[in-house]
SERO-4910 file (N, C-alpha, C, O; in steps of 0.05 Angstrom, whole numbers):
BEGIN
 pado doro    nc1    nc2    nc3   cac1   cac2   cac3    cc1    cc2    cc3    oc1    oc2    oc3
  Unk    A    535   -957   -279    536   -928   -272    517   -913   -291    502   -896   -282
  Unk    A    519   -920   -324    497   -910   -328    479   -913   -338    470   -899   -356
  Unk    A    463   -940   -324    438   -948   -316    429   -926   -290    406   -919   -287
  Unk    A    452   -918   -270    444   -916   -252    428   -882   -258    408   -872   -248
  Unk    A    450   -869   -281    442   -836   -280    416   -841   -294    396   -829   -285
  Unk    A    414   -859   -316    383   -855   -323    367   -860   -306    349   -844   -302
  Unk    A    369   -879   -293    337   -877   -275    340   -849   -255    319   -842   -244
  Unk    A    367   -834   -251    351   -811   -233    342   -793   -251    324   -780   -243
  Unk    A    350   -788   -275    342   -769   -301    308   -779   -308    295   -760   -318
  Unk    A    295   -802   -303    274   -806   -309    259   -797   -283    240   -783   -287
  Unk    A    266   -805   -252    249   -801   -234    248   -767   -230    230   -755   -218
  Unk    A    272   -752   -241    268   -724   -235    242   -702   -257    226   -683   -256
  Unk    A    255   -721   -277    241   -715   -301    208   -730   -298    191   -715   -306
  Unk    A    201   -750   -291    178   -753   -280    162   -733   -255    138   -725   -253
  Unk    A    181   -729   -243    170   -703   -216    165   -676   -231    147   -661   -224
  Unk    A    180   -672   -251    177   -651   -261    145   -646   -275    130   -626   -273
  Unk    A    141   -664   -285    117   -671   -301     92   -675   -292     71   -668   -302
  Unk    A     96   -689   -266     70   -690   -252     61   -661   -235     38   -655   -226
  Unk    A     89   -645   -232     81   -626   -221     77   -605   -239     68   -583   -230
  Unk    A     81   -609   -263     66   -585   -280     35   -593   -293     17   -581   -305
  Unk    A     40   -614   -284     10   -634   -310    -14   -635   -275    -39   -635   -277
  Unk    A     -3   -636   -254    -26   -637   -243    -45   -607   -235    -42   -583   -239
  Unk    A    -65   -625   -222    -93   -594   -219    -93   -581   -192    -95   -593   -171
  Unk    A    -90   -561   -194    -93   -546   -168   -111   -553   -142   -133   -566   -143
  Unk    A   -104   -548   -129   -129   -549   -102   -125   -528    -90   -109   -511    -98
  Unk    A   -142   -524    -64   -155   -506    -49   -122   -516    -21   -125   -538     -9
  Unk    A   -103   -503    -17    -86   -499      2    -88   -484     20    -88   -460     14
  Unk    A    -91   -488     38   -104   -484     75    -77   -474     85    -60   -491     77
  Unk    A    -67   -458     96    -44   -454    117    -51   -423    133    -72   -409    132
  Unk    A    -28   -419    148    -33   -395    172      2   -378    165     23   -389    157
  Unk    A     -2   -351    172     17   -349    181     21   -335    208      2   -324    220
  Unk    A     46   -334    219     64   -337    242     69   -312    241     76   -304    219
  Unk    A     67   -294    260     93   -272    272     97   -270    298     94   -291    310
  Unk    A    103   -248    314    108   -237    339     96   -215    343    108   -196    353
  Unk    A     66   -212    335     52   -199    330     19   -206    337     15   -224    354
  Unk    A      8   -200    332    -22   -203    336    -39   -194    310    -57   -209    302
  Unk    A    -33   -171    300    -45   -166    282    -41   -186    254    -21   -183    240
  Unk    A    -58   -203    248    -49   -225    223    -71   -214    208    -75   -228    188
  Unk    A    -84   -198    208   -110   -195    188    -99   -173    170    -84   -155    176
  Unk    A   -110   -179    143   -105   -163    108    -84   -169    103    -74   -152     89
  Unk    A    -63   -195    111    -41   -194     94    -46   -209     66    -54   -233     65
  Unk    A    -40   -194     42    -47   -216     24    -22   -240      8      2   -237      3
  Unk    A    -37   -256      5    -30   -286     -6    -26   -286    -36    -49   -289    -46
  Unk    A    -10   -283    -52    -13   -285    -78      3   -310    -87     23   -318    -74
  Unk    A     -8   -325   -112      3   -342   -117     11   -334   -151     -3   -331   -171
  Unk    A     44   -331   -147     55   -317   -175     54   -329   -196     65   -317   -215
  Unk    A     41   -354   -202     36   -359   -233     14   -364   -234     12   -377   -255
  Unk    A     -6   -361   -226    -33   -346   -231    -44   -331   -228    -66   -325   -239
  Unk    A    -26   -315   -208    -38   -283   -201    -66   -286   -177    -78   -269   -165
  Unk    A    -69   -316   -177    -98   -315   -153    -89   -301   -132    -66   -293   -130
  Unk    A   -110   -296   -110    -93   -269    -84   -122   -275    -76   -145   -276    -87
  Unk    A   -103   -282    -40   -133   -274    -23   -118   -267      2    -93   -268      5
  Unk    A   -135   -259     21   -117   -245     46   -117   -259     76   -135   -276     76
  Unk    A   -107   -258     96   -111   -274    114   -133   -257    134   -136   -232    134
  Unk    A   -151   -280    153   -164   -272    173   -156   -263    195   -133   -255    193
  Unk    A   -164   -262    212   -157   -244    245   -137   -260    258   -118   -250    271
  Unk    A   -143   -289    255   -119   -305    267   -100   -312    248    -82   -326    256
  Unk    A   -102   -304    221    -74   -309    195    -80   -328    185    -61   -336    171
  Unk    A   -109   -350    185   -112   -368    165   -117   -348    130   -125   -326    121
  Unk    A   -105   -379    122   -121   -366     93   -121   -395     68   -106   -414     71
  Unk    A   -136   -393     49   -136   -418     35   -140   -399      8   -156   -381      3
  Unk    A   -117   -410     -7   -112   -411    -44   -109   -432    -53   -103   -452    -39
  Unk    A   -111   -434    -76   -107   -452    -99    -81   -455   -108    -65   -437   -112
  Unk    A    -77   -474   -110    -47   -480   -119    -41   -507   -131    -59   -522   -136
  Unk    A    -14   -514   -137     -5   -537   -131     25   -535   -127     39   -515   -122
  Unk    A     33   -565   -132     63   -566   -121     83   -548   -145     79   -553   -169
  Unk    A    101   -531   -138    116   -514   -157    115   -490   -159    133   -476   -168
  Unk    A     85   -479   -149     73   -453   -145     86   -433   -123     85   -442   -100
  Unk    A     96   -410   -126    108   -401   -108     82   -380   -102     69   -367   -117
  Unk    A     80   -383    -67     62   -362    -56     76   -334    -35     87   -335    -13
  Unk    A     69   -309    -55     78   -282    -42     64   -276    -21     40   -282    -22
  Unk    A     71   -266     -5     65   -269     23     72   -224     30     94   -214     37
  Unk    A     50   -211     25     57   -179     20     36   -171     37     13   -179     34
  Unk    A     52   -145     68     32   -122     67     49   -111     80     73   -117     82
  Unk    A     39    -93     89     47    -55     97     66    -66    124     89    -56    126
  Unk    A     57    -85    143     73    -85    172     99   -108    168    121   -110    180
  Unk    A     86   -126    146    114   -147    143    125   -152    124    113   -154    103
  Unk    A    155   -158    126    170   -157    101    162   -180     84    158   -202     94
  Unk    A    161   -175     55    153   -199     31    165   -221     38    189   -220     42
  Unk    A    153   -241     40    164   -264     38    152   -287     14    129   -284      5
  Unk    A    170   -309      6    166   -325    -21    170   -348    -13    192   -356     -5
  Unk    A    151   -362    -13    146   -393     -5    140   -409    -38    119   -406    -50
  Unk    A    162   -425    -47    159   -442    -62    133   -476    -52    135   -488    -30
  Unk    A    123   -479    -61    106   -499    -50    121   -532    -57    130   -539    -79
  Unk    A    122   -547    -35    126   -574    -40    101   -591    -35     79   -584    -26
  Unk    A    107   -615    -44     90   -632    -40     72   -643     -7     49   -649     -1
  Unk    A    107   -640     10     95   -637     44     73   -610     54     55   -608     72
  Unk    A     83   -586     30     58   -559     49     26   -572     42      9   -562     57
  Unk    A     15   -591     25     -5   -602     11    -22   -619     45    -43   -616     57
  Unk    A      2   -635     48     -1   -655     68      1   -648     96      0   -666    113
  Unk    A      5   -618    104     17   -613    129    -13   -602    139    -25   -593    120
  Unk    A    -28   -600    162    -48   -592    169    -51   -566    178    -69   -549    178
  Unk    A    -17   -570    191     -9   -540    196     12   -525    190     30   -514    202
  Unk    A      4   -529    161     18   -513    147     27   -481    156      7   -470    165
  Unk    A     49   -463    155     49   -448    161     68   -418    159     71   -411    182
  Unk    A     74   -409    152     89   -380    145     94   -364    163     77   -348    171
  Unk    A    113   -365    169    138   -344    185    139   -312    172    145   -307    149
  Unk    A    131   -296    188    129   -272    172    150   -248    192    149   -255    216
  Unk    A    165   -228    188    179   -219    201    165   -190    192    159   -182    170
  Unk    A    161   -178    215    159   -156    224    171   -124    207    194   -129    202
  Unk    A    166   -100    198    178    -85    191    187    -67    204    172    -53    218
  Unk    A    213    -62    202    224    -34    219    222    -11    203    237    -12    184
  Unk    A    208      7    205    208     34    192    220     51    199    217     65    219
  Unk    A    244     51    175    267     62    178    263     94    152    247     98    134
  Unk    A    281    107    161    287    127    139    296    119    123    309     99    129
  Unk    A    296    126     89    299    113     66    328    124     60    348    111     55
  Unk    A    321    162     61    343    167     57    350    191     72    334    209     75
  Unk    A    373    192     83    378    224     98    394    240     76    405    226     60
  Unk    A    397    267     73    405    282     54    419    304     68    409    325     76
  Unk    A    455    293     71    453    318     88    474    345     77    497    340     71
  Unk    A    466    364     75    468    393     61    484    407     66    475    412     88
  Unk    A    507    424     64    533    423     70    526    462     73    535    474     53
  Unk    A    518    473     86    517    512     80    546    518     92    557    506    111
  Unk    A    557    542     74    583    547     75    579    566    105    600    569    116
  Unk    A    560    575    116    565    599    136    553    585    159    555    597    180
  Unk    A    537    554    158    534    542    176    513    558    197    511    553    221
  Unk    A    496    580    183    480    584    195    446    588    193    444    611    183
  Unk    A    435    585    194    407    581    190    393    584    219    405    584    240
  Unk    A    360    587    215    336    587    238    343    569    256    350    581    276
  Unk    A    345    540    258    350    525    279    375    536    298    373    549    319
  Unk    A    403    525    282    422    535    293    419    564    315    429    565    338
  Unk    A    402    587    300    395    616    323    380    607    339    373    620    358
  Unk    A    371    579    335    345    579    365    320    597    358    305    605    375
  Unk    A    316    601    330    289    612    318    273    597    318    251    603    327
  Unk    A    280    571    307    258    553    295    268    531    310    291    524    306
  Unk    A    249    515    335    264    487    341    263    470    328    245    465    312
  Unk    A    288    455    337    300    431    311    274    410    309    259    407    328
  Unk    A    269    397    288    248    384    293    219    392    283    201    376    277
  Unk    A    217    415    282    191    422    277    176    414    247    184    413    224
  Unk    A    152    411    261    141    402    231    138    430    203    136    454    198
  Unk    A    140    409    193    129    429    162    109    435    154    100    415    143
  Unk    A     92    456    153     68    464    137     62    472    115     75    490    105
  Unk    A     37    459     98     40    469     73     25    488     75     12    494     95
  Unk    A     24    503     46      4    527     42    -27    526     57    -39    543     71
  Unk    A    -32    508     50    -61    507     60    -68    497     86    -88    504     98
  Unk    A    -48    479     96    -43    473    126    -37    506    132    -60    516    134
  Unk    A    -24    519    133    -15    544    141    -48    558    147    -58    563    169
  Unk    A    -61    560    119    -82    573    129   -101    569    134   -116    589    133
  Unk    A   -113    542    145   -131    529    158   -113    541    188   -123    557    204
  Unk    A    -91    530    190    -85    538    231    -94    566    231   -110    572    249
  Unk    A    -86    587    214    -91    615    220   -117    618    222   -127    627    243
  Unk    A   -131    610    204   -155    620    205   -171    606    223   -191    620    228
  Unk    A   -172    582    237   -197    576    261   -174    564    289   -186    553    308
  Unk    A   -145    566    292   -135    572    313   -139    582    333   -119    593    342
  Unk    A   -161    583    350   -173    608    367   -144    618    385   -139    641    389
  Unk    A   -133    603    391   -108    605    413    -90    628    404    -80    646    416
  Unk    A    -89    620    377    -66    641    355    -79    668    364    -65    687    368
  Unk    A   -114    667    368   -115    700    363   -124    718    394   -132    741    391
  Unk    A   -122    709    416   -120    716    434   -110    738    441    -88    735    430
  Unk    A   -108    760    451   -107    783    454    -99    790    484   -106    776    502
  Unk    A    -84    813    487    -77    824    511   -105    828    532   -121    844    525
  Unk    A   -110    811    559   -118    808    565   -140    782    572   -158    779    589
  Unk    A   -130    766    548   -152    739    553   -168    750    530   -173    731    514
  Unk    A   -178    773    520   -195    774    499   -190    759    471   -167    756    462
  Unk    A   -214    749    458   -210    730    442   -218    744    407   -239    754    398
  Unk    A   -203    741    400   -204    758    369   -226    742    345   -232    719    339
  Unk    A   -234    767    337   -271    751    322   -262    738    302   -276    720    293
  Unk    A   -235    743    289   -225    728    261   -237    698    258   -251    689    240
  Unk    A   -227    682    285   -230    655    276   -263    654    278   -277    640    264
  Unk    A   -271    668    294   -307    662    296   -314    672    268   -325    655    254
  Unk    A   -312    689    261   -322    704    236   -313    681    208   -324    686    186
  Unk    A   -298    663    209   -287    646    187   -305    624    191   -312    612    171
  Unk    A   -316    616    216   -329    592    227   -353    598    208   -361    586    188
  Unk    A   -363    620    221   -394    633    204   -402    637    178   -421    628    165
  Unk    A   -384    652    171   -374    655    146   -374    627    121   -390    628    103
  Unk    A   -358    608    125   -353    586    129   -327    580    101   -325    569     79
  Unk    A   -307    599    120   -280    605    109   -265    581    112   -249    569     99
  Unk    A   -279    580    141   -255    555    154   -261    529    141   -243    512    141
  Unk    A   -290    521    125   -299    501    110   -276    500     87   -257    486     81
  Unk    A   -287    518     80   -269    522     50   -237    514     54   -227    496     41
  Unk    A   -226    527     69   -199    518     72   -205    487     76   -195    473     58
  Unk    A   -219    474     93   -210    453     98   -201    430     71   -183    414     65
  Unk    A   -234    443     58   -232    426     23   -202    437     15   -185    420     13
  Unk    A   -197    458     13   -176    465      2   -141    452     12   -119    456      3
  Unk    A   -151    437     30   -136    420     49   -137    394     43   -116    381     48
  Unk    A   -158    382     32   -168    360     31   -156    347     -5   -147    327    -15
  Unk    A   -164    377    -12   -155    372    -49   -126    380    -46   -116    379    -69
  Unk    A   -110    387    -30    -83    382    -35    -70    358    -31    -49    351    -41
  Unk    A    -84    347    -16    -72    315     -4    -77    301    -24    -57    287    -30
  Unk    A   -104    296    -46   -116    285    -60    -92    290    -86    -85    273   -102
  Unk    A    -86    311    -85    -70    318   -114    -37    309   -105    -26    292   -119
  Unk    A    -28    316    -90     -4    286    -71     -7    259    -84      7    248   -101
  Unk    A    -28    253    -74    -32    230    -74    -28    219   -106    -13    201   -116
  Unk    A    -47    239   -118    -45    232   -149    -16    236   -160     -8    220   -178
  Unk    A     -5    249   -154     30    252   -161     40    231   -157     44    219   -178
  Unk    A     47    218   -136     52    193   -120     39    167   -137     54    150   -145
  Unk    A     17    165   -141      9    146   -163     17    142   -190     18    122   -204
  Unk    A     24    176   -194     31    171   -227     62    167   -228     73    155   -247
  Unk    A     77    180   -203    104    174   -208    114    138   -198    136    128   -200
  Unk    A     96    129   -192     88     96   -181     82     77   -201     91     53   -199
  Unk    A     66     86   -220     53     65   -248     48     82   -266     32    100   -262
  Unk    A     62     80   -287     63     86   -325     26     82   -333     12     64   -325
  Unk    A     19    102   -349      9     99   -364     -9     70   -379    -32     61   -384
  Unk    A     15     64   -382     19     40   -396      6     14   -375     -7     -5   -382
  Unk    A     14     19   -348     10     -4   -330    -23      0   -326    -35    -19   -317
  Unk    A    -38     24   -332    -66     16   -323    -75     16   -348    -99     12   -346
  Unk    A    -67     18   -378    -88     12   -403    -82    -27   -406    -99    -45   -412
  Unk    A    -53    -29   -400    -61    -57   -412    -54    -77   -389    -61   -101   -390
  Unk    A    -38    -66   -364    -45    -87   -343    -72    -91   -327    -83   -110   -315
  Unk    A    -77    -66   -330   -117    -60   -313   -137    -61   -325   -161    -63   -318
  Unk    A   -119    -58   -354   -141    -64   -373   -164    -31   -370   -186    -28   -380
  Unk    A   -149    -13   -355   -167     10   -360   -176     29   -387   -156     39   -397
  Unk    A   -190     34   -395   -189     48   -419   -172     72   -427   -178     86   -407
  Unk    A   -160     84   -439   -149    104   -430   -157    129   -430   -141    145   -420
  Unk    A   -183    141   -441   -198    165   -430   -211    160   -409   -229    177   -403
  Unk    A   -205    128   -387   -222    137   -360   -191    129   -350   -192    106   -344
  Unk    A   -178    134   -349   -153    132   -329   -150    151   -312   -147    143   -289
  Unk    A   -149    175   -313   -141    201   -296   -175    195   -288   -172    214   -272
  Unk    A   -200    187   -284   -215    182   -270   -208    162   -252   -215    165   -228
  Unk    A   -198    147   -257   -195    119   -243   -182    119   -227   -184    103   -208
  Unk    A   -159    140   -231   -140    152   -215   -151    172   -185   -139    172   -164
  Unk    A   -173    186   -191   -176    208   -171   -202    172   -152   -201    165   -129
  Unk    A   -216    161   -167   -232    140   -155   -206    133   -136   -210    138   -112
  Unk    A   -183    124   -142   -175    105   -124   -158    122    -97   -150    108    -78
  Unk    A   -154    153    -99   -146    163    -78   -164    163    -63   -160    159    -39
  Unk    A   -197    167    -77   -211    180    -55   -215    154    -38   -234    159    -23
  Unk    A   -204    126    -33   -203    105    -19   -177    106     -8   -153    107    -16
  Unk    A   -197    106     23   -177    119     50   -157     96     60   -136    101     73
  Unk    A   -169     62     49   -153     47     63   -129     47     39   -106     41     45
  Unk    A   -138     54      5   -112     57    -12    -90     81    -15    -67     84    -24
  Unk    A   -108     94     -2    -79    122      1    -61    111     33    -37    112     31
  Unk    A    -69    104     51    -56     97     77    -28     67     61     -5     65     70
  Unk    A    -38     52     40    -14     34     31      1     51     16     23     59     23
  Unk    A    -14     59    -13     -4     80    -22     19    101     -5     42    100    -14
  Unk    A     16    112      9     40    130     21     54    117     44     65    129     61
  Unk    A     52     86     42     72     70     56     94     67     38    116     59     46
  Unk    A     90     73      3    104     68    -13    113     35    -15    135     29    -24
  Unk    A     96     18     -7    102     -2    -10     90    -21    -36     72    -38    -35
  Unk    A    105    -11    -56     96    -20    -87     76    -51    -91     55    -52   -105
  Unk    A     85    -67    -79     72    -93    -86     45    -95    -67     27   -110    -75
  Unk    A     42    -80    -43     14    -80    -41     -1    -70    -44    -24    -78    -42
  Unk    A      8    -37    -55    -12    -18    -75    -19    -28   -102    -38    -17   -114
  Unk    A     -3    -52   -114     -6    -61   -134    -27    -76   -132    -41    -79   -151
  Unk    A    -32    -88   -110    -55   -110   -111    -77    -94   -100    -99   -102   -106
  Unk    A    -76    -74    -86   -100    -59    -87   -111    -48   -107   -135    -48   -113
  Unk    A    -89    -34   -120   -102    -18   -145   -111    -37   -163   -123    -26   -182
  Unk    A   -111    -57   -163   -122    -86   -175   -150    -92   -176   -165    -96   -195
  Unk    A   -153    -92   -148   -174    -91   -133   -197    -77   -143   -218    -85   -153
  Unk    A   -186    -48   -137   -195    -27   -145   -207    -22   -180   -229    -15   -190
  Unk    A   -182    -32   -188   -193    -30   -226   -221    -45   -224   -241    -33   -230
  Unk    A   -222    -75   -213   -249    -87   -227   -265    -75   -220   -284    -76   -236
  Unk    A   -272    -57   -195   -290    -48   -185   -301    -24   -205   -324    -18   -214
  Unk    A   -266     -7   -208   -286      6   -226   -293      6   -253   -307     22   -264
  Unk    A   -279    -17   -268   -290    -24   -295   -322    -33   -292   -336    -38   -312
  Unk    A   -331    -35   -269   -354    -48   -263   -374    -17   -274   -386     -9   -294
  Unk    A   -368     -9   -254   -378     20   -256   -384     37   -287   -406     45   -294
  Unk    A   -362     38   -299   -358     42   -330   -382     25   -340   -399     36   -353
  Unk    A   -383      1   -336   -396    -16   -347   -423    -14   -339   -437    -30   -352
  Unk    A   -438      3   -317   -463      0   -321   -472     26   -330   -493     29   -342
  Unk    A   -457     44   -326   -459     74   -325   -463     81   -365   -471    101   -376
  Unk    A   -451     53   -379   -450     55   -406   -471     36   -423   -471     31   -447
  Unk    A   -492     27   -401   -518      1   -414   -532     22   -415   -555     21   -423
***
């Protein structure tokens, strides 16, 4: 009997060893949904941090070996964590099951007024309506032509005179830098300080640069305000080398 526990204490303890002592390779697999869209999901492999993303049909090839668990992260499907065995090495078609996201509300908040009356309830405001901010507000006013229409079909010079002028320009920037400054709120209430000097390795008098660099990238604000942390993480990743690059020639 215990002849018999040592030899499984040696063959486990041998597996153990070969799978930390051996060398990575290049791992080939696809993943699976009920979907079509398989392209930009990315592949990370968590104890090296390597990351690459899949093609149009969901192939993709990393480095790995047996023990390596590969994260499986983007915006339409929920994370999934594939520990690697020795059969994903040997399988040709290898492959990952990915499930779909339902976008749901996070949280409802609902508000208790003692007189139970407000705009909706009078049929002022219908239920539902969107919200405008300040500068949304005055971009519609000001080149709305419809808004300024007049008794008779006549059409009011305001919005033309803003066009010419080029009022309605200006709002728009002023439209444009509110989203941008969102956005920057959203980033900073998302990652510390701390996470871009010594995880990004950013310097810290170019950080609040590095910061407005990565809103003004349209495909990182669209993850970004998915709020989906682990793939803004690997973008803003992305993003750092690019612009330590920058730093770096801008300073020869």
């Amino acid at each position: 009997m215990i002849n018999k526990v040592i030899c499984v204490l040696i063959v486990v303890l041998g597996q153990t060893i070969w799978s930390q002592t051996q060398e990575r390779t290049v791992l080939n697999g696809r993943i699976t949904s009920n979907t079509f869209d398989l392209e930009g999901v990315y592949v990370i492999n968590a104890q090296t941090e390597a990351m690459t993303t899949t093609n149009g049909s969901g192939a993709f090839s990393i480095t790995a070996k047996v023990g390596d668990e590969l994260i499986f992260s983007s915006i339409q499907f929920k994370e999934n964590r594939v520990p690697l065995t020795a059969e994903n090495f040997s399988d040709i078609n290898f492959s990952v099951k990915l499930n779909m996201v339902m976008h749901q509300l996070q949280e409802v908040v609902v508000k208790s007024y003692n007189s139970g009356i407000n705009a909706v309830s009078l049929g002022i405001i219908p239920s539902g309506q969107k919200s405008y901010t300040a500068a949304e507000r005055k971009l519609h006013a000001a080149s709305d032509l419809d808004a300024h229409i007049g008794l008779g079909g006549s059409v009011a010079l305001d919005p033309l005179l803003n066009m010419f002028s080029g009022r309605t320009a200006m709002l728009k920037k002023e439209l444009a830098v509110e989203k941008k400054e969102a956005f920057m709120k959203l980033l900073e209430r998302m990652f510390s300080i701390d996470h871009f000097v010594n995880r990004l390795q950013i310097p810290l008098e170019y950080v609040k640069g590095f910061e407005y660099y990565a809103v003004e990238n349209d495909k990182f604000t669209v993850i970004l305000n998915s709020k989906n942390k682990t793939s803004t993480e690997f973008l803003l990743g992305e993003l750092a080398v690019k612009y330590k690059e920058i730093i770096a020639s801008e300073n020869k």
